[in-house]
C-alpha positions, 0 to 999 in steps of 0.5 A, spaced: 418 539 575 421 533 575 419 531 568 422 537 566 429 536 569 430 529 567 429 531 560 433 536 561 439 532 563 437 527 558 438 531 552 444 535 555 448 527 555 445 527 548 448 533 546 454 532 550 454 525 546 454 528 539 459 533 541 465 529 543 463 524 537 464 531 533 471 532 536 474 525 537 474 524 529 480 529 528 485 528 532 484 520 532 484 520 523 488 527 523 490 525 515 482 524 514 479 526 508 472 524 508 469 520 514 468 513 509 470 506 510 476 503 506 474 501 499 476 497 493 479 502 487 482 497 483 486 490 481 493 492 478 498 487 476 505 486 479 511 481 479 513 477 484 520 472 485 519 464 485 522 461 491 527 457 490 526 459 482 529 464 477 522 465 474 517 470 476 510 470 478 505 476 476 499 476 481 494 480 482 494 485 487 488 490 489 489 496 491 484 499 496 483 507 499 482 508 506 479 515 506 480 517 514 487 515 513 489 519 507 493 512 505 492 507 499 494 499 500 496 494 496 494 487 498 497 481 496 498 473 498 505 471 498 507 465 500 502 463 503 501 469 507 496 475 507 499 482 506 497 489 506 503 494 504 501 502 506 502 509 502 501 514 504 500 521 500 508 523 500 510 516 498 505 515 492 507 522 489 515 519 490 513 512 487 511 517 481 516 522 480 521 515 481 517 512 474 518 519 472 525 518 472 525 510 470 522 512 464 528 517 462 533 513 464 529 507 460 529 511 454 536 515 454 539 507 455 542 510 461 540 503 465 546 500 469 545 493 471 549 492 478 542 491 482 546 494 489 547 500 485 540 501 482 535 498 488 534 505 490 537 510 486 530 513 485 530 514 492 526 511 499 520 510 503 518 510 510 512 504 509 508 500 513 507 493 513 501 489 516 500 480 515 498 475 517 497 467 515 490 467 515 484 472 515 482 470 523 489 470 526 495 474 529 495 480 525 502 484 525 505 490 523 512 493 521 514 499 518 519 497 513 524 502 508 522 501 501 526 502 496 524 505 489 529 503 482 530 498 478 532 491 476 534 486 471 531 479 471 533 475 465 536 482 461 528 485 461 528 491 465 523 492 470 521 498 475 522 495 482 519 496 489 524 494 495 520 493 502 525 492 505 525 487 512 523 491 519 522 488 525 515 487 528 512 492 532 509 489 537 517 486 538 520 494 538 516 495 544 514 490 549 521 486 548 518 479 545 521 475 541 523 479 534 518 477 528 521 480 522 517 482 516 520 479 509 523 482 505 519 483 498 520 486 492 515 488 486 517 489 480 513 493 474 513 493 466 512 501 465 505 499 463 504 495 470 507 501 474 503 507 470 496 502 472 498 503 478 500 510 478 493 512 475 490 509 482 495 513 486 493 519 484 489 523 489 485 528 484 483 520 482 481 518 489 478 524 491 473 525 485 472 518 487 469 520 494 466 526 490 461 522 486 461 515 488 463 511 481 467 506 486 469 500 480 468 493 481 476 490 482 477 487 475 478 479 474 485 477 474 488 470 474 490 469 482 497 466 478 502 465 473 509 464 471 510 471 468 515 468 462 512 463 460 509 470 456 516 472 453 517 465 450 
């Protein structure tokens, strides 16, 4: 009888187990479109200010799916520093519409050239932000605005993202010393922009999880000075 009431009791936890592991999962990942770890879908190439420099550095930047979260980040390192810049759904539908618009205006030479007038004039963001020095050390986290329009660098035009600085979270709530994250801009030639257009696209990304073809990220060199290719 015992037995019996051991194994019945054992088999109630195992259940009890199985069914809080069901349930948990949705209000913890309540955007989860498939219960699968973050993965690599791609390398684009995106250009970046040089400090205490007029020239432009193009680096790569990967592009990774966090399928329970339903957001795509864009990592980078940037002055020495290792970031992870988050889109969620709504925000890579507008950074299209906002090319969309880019490209308009681009073939109408309907660009102006005042950069405080043009940095958001396709409209903003709520972001996320996470960075940090080196893999194993702090990681911090900011909610930024980001900025979609365009700028000029050296008369060329380019679509731009603007991330603009926020202060750490950590900051808002404990009351610490305020860290802030750095103000970073990323400009696109339209060819750059539509790569990554192509990785934001959600029918992409879930026919990605539906069959399983998760590319390799392609090689691309870690840096290069971005005009050196117009001379």
């Amino acid at each position: 009888m015992k037995n019996i009431v051991a194994v019945i009791l054992a088999s109630a936890a195992v259940f009890f187990m199985l069914t809080c592991n069901t349930f948990d999962s949705a209000p913890k990942f309540p955007n989860m479109v498939a219960d699968v770890d973050p993965f690599s879908v791609g390398t684009i190439e995106a250009v970046f200010d040089r400090v205490f420099s007029a020239n432009l550095n193009k680096l790569p930047v990967e592009v990774i799916f966090h399928p329970r979260h339903n957001t795509v980040s864009l990592e980078f390192r940037y002055e020495l520093m290792n970031y992870r810049q988050y889109w969620d759904a709504l925000g890579r539908q507008q950074f299209a519409s906002a090319l969309n618009m880019y490209k308009k205006d681009y073939a109408d030479r309907n660009l102006g050239t005042k950069y405080r007038k043009t940095r958001a004039v396709y409209g903003k963001v709520n972001g996320r932000v996470e960075w940090e020095t080196f893999k194993f050390s702090k990681t911090r986290i900011a909610y930024p605005v980001i900025d979609l329009g365009y700028r000029f660098k050296r008369e060329t035009p380019f679509f731009a993202t603007n991330m603009r600085s926020a202060k750490e979270e950590n900051s808002v709530k404990d009351g610490s010393d305020a860290s802030e994250s750095l103000q970073i801009t990323m400009y696109f030639t339209r060819a750059q922009a539509d790569d990554l257009v192509a990785l934001f696209d959600q029918s992409y990304l879930m026919g990605l999880l539906d069959t399983k073809e998760i590319p390799e990220p392609e090689e691309i060199p870690v840096e290069t000075d971005f005009y050196k290719e117009w001379d």
